[in-house]
KOLTOR-480479 format. One record per residue (C-alpha): residue in three letters; x, y, z. Coordinates in pm, whole numbers, plus 50000, padded with zeros to 5 digits. Example, Ala and Ser with C-alpha at 12.3 -4.5 7.8 and 13.67 -1.06 7.14 Angstrom:
% KOLTOR-480479
ALA; 51230; 49550; 50780
SER; 51367; 49894; 50714
//
This chain:
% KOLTOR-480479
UNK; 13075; 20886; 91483
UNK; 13116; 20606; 91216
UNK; 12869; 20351; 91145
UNK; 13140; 20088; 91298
UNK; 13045; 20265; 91626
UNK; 12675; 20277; 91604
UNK; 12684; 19918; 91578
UNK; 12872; 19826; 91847
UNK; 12693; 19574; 92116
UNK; 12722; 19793; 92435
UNK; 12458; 19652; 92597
UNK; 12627; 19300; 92604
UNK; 12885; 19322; 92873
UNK; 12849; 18984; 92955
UNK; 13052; 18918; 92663
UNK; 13396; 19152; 92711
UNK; 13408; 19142; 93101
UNK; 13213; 19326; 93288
UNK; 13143; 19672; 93430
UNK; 13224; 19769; 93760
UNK; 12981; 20016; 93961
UNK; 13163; 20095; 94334
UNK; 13085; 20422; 94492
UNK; 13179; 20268; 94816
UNK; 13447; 20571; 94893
UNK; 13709; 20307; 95073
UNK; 13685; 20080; 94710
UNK; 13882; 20112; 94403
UNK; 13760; 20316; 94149
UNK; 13823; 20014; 93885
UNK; 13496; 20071; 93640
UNK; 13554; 19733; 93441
UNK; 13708; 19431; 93464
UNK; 13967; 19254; 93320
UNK; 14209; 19590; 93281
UNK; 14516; 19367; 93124
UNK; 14584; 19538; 92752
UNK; 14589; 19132; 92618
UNK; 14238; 19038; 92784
UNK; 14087; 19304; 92682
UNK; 13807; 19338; 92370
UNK; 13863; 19610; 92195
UNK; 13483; 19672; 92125
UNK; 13422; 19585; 92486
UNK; 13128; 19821; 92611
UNK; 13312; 20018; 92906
UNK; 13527; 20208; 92594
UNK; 13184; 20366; 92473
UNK; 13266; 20737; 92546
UNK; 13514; 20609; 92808
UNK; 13809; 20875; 92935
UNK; 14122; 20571; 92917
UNK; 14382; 20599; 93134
UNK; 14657; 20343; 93008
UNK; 14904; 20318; 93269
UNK; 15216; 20099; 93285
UNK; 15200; 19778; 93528
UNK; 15415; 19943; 93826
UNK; 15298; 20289; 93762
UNK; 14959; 20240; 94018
UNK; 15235; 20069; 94231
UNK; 15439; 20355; 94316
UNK; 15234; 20665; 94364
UNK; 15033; 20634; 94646
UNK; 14726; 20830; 94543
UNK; 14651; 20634; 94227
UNK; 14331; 20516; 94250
UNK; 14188; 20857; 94411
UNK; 14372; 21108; 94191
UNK; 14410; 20947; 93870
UNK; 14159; 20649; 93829
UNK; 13838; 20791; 93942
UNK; 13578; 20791; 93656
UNK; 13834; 20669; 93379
UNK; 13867; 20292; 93212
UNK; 14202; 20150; 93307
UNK; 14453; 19984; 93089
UNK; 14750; 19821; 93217
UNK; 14988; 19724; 92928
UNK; 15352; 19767; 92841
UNK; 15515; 19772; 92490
UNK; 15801; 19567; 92535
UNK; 15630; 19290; 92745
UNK; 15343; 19250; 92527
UNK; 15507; 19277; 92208
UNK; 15376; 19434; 91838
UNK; 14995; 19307; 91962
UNK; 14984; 19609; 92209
UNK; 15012; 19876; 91949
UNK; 14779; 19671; 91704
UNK; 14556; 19628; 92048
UNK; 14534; 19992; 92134
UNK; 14486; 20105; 91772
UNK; 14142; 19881; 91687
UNK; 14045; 20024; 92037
UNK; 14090; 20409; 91945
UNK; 13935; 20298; 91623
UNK; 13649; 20148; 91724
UNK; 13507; 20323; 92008
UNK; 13400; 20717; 92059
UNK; 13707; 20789; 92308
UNK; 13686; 21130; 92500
UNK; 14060; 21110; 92617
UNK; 14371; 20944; 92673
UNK; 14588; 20956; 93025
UNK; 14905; 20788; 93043
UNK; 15120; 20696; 93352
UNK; 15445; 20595; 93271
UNK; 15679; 20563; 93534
UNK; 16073; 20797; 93513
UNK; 16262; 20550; 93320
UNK; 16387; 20453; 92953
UNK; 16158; 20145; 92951
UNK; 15824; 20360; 92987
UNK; 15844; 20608; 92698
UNK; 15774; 20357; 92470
UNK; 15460; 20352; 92631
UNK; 15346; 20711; 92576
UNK; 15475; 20676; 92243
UNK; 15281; 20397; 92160
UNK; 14981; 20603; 92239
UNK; 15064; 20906; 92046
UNK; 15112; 20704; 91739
UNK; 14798; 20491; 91808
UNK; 14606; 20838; 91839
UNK; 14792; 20981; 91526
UNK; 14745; 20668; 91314
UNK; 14317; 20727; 91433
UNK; 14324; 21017; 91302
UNK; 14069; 21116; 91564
UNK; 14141; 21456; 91728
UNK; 14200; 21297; 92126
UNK; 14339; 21475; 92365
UNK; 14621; 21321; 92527
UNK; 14784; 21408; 92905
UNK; 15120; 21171; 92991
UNK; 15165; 21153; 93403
UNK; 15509; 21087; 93471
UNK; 15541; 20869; 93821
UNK; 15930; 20915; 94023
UNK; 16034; 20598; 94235
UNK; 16014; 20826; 94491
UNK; 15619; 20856; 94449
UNK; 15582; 21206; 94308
UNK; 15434; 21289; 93974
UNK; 15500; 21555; 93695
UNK; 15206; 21625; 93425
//
């Protein structure tokens, strides 16, 4: 852990949004709040040992079992390359950097416009150089996923 880490504020959650605590089983599993790529800090508390899931904005959208199967006990991201521009790599990076990150989910949806998402996040882990293990869920229009 570098000392950039240990002196991170996580305690202050007031400041970066805030952290989300619903066990109520018929809730969403969201753990923080905001989950937009472009609102987020990337020192923001929740990202302390956090397993991320970044996931592309219609990804969630289009398989059903989102929140149950693939949320549950991760921090979300929602962010896409091309929308957000060079920021979301820069964005993702200083978040890898700065926090102790367990692992890295990606849903991407079956289409040309989402591998520059997954790729984004390979690079961001590469250019870490933190050893992060990295699992890319591929969503069909048709709802069904391939790991």
């Amino acid at each position: 852990m570098s000392s950039n880490i240990a002196s991170m504020p996580w305690d202050y959650t007031d400041s970066f949004g805030k952290r989300i605590h619903n066990s109520n089983p018929g809730q969403a599993h969201l753990c923080q709040w905001p989950l937009k790529l472009r609102l987020i800090s990337p020192v923001a508390p929740y990202f302390h040992k956090a397993n991320l899931i970044l996931s592309a904005d219609c990804a969630a959208f289009s398989y059903k079992d989102f929140h149950n199967s693939l949320l549950k006990d991760r921090v979300l991201i929602i962010g896409y390359p091309e929308l957000d521009g060079d920021d979301f790599s820069v964005k993702l990076l200083k978040i890898i950097e700065s926090n102790d990150i367990r692992s890295v989910a990606v849903t991407r949806m079956d289409a040309p416009c989402c591998k520059k998402l997954a790729d984004a996040v390979v690079e961001a882990v590469r250019k870490s150089r933190k050893d992060i293990p990295i699992q890319v869920i591929t969503i069909f229009t048709e709802g069904e996923i391939v790991e």
